[in-house]
C-alpha positions as a Markdown table, in Angstrom:
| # | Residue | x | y | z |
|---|---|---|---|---|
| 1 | Unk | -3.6 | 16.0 | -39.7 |
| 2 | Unk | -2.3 | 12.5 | -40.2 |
| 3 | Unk | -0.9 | 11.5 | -43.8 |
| 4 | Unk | -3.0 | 8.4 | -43.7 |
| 5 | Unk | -5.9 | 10.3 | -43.0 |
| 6 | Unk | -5.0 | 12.9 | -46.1 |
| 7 | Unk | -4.5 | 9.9 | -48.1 |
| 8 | Unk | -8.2 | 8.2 | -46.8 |
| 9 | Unk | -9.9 | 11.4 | -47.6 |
| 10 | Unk | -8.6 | 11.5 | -51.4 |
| 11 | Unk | -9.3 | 7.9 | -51.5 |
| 12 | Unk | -13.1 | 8.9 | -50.7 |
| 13 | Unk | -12.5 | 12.0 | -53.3 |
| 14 | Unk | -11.6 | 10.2 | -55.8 |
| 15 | Unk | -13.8 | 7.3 | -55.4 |
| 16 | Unk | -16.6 | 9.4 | -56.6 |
| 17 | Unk | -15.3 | 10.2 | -59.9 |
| 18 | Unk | -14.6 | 6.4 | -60.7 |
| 19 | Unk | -17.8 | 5.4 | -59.6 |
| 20 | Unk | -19.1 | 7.8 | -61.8 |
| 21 | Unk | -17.1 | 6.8 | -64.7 |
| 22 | Unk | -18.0 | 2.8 | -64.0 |
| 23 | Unk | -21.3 | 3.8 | -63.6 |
| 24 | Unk | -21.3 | 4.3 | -67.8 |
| 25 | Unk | -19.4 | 1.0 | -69.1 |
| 26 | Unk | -20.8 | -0.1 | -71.5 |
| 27 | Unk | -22.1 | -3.9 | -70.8 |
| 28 | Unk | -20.9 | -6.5 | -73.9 |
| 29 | Unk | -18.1 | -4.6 | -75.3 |
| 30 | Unk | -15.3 | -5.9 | -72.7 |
| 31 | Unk | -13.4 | -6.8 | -75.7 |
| 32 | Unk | -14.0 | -3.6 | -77.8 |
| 33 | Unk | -10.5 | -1.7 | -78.3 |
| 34 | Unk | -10.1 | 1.9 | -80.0 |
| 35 | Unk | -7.1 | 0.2 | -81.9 |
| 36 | Unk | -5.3 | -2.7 | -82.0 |
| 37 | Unk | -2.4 | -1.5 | -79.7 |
| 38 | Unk | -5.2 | -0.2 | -77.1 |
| 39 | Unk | -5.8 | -2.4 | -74.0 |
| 40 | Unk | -9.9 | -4.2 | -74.1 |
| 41 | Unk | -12.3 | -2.0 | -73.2 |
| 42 | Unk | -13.2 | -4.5 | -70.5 |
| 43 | Unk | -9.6 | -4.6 | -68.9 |
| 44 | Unk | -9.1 | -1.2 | -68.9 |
| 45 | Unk | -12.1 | -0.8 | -66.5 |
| 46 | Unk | -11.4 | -3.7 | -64.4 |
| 47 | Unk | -8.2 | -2.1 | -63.7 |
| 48 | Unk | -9.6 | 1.3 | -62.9 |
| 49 | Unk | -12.6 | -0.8 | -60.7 |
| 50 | Unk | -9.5 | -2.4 | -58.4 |
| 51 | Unk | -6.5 | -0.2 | -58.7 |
| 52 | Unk | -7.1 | 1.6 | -55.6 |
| 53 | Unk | -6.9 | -2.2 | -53.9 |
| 54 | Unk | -3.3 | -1.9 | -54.8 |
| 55 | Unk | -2.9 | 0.8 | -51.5 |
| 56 | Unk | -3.0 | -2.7 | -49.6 |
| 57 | Unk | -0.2 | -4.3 | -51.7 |
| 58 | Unk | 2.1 | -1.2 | -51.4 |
| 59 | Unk | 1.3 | -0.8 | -47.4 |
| 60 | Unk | 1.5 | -4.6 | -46.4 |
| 61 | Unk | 4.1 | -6.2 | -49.1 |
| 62 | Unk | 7.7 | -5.1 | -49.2 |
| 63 | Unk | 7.8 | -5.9 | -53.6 |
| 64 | Unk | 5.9 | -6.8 | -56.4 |
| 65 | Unk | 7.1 | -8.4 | -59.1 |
| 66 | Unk | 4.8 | -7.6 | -61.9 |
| 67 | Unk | 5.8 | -10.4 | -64.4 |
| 68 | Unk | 7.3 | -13.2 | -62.1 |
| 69 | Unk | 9.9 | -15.8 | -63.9 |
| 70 | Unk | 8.1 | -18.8 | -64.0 |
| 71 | Unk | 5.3 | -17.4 | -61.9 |
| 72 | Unk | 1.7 | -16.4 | -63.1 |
| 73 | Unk | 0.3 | -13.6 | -65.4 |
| 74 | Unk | -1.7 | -11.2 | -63.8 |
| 75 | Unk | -5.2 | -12.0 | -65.0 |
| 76 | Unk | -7.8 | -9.5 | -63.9 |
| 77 | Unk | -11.8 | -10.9 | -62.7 |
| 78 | Unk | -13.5 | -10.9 | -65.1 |
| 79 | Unk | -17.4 | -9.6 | -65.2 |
| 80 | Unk | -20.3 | -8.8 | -67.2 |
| 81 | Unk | -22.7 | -6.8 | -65.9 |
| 82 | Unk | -21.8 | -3.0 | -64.9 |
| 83 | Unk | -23.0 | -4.6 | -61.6 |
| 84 | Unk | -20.2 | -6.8 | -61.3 |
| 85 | Unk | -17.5 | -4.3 | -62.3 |
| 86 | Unk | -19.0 | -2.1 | -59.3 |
| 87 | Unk | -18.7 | -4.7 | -56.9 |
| 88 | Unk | -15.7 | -5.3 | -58.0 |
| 89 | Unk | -14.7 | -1.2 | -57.6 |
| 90 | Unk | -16.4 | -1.1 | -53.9 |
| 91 | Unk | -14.7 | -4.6 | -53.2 |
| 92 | Unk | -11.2 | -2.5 | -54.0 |
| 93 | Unk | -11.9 | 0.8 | -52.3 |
| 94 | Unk | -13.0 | -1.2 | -48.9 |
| 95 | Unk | -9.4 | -3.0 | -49.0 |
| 96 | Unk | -7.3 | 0.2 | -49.7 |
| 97 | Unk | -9.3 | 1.9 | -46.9 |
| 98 | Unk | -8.7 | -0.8 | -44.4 |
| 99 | Unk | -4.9 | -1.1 | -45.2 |
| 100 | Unk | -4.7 | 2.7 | -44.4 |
| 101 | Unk | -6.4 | 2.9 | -41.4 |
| 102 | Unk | -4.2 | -0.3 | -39.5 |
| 103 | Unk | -1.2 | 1.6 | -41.3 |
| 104 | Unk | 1.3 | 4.4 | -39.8 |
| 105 | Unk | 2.4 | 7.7 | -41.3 |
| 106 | Unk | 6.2 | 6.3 | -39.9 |
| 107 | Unk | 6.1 | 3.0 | -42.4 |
| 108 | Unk | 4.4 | 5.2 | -45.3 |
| 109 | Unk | 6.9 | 7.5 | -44.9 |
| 110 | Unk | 10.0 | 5.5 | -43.4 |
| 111 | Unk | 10.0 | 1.9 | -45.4 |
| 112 | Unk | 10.8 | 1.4 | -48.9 |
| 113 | Unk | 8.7 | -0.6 | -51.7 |
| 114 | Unk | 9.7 | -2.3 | -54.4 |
| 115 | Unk | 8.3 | -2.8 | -57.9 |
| 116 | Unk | 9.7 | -5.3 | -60.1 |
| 117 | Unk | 9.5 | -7.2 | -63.6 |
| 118 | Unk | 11.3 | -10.2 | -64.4 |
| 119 | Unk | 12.9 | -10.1 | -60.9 |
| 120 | Unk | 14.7 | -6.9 | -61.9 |
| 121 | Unk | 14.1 | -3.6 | -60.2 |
| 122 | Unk | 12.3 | -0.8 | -61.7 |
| 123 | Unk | 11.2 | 1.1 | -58.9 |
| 124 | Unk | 12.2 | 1.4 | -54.8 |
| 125 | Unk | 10.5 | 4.2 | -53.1 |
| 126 | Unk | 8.4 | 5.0 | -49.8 |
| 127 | Unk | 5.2 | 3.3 | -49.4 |
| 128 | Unk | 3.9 | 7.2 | -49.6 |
| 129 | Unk | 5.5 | 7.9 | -53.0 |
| 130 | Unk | 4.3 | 4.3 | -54.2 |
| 131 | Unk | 0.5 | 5.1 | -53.2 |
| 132 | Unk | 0.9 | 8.2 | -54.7 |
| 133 | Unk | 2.9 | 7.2 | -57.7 |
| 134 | Unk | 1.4 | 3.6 | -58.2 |
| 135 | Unk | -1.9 | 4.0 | -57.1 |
| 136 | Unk | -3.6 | 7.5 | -57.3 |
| 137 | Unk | -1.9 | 9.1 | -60.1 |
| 138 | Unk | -1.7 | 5.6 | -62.2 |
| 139 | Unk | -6.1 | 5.6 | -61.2 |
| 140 | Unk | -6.3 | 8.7 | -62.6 |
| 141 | Unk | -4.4 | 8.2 | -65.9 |
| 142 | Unk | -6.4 | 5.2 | -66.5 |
| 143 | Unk | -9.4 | 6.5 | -65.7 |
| 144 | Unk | -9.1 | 9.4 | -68.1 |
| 145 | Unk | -8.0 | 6.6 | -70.7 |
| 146 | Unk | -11.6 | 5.0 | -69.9 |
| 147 | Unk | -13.6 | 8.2 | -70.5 |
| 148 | Unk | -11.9 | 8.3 | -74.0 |
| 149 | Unk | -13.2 | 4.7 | -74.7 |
| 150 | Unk | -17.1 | 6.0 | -73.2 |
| 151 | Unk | -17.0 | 8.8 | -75.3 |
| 152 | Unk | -15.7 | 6.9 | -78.5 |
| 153 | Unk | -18.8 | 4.1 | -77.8 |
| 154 | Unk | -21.2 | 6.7 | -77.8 |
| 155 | Unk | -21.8 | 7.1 | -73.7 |
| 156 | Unk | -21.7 | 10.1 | -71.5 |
| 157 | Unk | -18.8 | 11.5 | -70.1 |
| 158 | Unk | -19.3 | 12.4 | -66.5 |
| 159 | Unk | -18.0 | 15.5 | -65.0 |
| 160 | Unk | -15.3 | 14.5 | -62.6 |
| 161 | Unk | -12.8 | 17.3 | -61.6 |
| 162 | Unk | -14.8 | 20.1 | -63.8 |
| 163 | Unk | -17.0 | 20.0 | -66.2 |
| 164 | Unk | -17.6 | 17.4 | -69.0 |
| 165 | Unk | -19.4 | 18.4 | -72.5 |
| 166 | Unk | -22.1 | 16.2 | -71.3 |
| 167 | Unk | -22.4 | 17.7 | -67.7 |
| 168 | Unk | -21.9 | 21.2 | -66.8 |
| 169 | Unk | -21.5 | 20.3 | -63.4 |
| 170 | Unk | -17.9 | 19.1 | -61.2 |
């Protein structure tokens, strides 16, 4: 089996467990914060909506700067409605899907990415790793992070890779 199609497959896994977790955002708390060093509430899952668009950045751009001299901040869409943010989510998976299937197992495996700040380099690694690293495992983190926020605003955790207390089912 092809790496890309590994990877597409665990895009599709994991999509389920975000959807899930959108699905229980609260709607008019997107600047709620569990304390004052905490990211919004409403960043944190805009970030979890469209990190897995970042597969098409890692496959299709050589670097990313994350804090460009001179250039612009990252600002994430904003939204309202748990609609938006799940549009936003399906928006993201649809563009990482699509940038693995036109991609090759030789230039995720072959080329290097880079992922700067401030025009100085902080990471250089294969597209692979950087999907991998950047992408799936940084999703999960933050997704974790965002069931801590769900359960600390009173909403149901969903069951993702086991069991949640609030649904005895994977």
């Amino acid at each position: 089996m092809k790496l890309t199609e590994l990877l597409l497959a665990e895009l599709d896994r994991e999509a389920i467990g975000i959807r899930k977790t959108l699905e229980r955002v609260p709607e008019g708390k997107n600047d709620w914060k569990p304390h004052e060093k905490s990211m919004p509430l409403g960043y944190l899952a805009t970030l979890v909506a469209t990190i897995i668009g970042w597969v098409d950045m890692v496959v299709n751009m050589d670097e990313v700067d994350i804090n460009p001299p001179g250039g612009p901040k990252f600002k994430p869409p904003e939204w309202k409605t748990r609609r938006e943010l799940l549009d936003q989510f399906e928006a993201s998976l649809k563009k990482g899907r699509e940038a693995l299937q036109k991609t090759t197992d030789d230039r995720l495996l072959n080329t290097k990415w880079r992922l700067l700040s401030a025009g100085k380099l902080m990471m250089e690694q294969s597209r692979y790793e950087g999907i991998r690293d950047g992408v799936l495992n940084h999703m999960a983190h933050h997704r974790g992070q965002l069931t801590v926020y769900l359960r600390l605003n009173g909403e149901k955790v969903p069951a993702i890779y086991g069991p949640s207390a609030d649904e005895g089912k994977g």
